[in-house]
C-alpha positions in Angstrom: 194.0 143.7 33.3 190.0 143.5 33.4 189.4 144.7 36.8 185.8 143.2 37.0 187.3 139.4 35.7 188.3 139.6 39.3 185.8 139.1 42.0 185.9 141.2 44.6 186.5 139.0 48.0 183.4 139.8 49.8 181.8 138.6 47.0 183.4 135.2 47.5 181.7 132.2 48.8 183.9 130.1 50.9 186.0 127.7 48.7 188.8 125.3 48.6 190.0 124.5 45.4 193.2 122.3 44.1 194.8 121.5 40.6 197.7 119.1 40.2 200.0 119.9 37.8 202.6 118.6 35.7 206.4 118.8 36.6 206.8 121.6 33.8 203.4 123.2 34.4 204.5 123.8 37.9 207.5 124.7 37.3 205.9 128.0 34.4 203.5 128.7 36.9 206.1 129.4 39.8 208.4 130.7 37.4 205.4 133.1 36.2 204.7 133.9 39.9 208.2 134.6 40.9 208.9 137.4 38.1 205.3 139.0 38.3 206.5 139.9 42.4 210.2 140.8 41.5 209.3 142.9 39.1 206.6 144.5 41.7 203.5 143.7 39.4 200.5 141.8 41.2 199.9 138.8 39.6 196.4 137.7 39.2 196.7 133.5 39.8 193.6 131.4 38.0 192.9 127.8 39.6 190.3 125.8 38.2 188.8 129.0 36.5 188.9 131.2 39.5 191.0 134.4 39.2 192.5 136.1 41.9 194.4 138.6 42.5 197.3 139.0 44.8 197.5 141.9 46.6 200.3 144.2 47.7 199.7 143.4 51.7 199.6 139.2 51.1 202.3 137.5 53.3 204.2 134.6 51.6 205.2 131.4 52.8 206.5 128.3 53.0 204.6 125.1 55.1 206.0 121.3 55.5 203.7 118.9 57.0 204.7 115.4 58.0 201.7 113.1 59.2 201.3 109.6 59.1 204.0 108.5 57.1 202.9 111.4 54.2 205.1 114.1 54.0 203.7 117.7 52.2 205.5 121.0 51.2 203.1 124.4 50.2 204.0 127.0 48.9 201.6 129.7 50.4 200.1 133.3 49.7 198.4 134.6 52.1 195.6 137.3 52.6 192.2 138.1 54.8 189.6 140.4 54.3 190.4 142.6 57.3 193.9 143.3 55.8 191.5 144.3 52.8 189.6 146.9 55.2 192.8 148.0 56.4 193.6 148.8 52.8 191.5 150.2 50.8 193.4 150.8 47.7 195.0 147.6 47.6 198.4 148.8 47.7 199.6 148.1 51.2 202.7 149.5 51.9 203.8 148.8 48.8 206.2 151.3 47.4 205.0 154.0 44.3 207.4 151.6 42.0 205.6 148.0 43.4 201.8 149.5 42.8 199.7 148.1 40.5 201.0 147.6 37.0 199.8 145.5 34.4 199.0 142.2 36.4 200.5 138.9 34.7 198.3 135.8 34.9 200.5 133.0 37.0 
C-alpha cells in the first residue's frame, strides 16, 4: 500500500465521522476486517474518504449502550497518539509474522 495515502495522525485534525451501511456492505466490510487481522496484515479502513490505518498496538472492542429507550452495539478499534510515541515503528508487540504486510482496504 501507498504509504503517504495515509495521513499521518499528528497531521489529523479532530474528526468524527459516520457511514451507514447496508446489511451486506456491513457485513464485506467486517468480513474484510476480520481476515486482514487473522491473517496478521494491518488493514487500512476508508470512511467517508478518509483512510486509516490500523496499527499493530490498537485495542479492539466491543461497546453496548442502552439510553432512553435506544439501544446501540459498536464495534470498536482503538488507538491514541501516545501509544504512537511509544511505538515508533508501528509494530507494537506485534510478532515478526503479524508486521506489516500488504495492508487490505476494509
Amino acid at each position: 500500500m501507498d504509504m503517504e495515502a495515509v495521513t499521518p495522525m499528528d497531521e489529523r485534525p479532530d474528526l468524527e465521522l459516520e457511514t451507514d451501511y447496508s446489511v451486506t456492505e456491513f457485513v464485506a466490510a467486517l468480513r474484510r476486517l476480520a481476515d486482514a487481522l487473522e491473517a496478521g496484515d494491518r488493514p487500512v479502513v476508508e470512511v467517508e474518504g478518509e483512510r486509516l490505518q490500523v496499527p499493530a498496538y490498537a485495542t479492539y472492542s466491543i461497546a453496548y449502550e442502552r439510553e432512553d429507550g435506544e439501544e446501540e452495539i459498536e464495534f470498536q478499534i482503538s488507538w491514541s497518539d501516545e501509544q504512537a510515541d511509544n511505538d515508533e515503528d508501528g509494530e507494537g508487540d506485534a510478532p515478526e509474522s503479524e508486521r506489516e504486510s500488504e495492508d487490505p482496504k476494509v
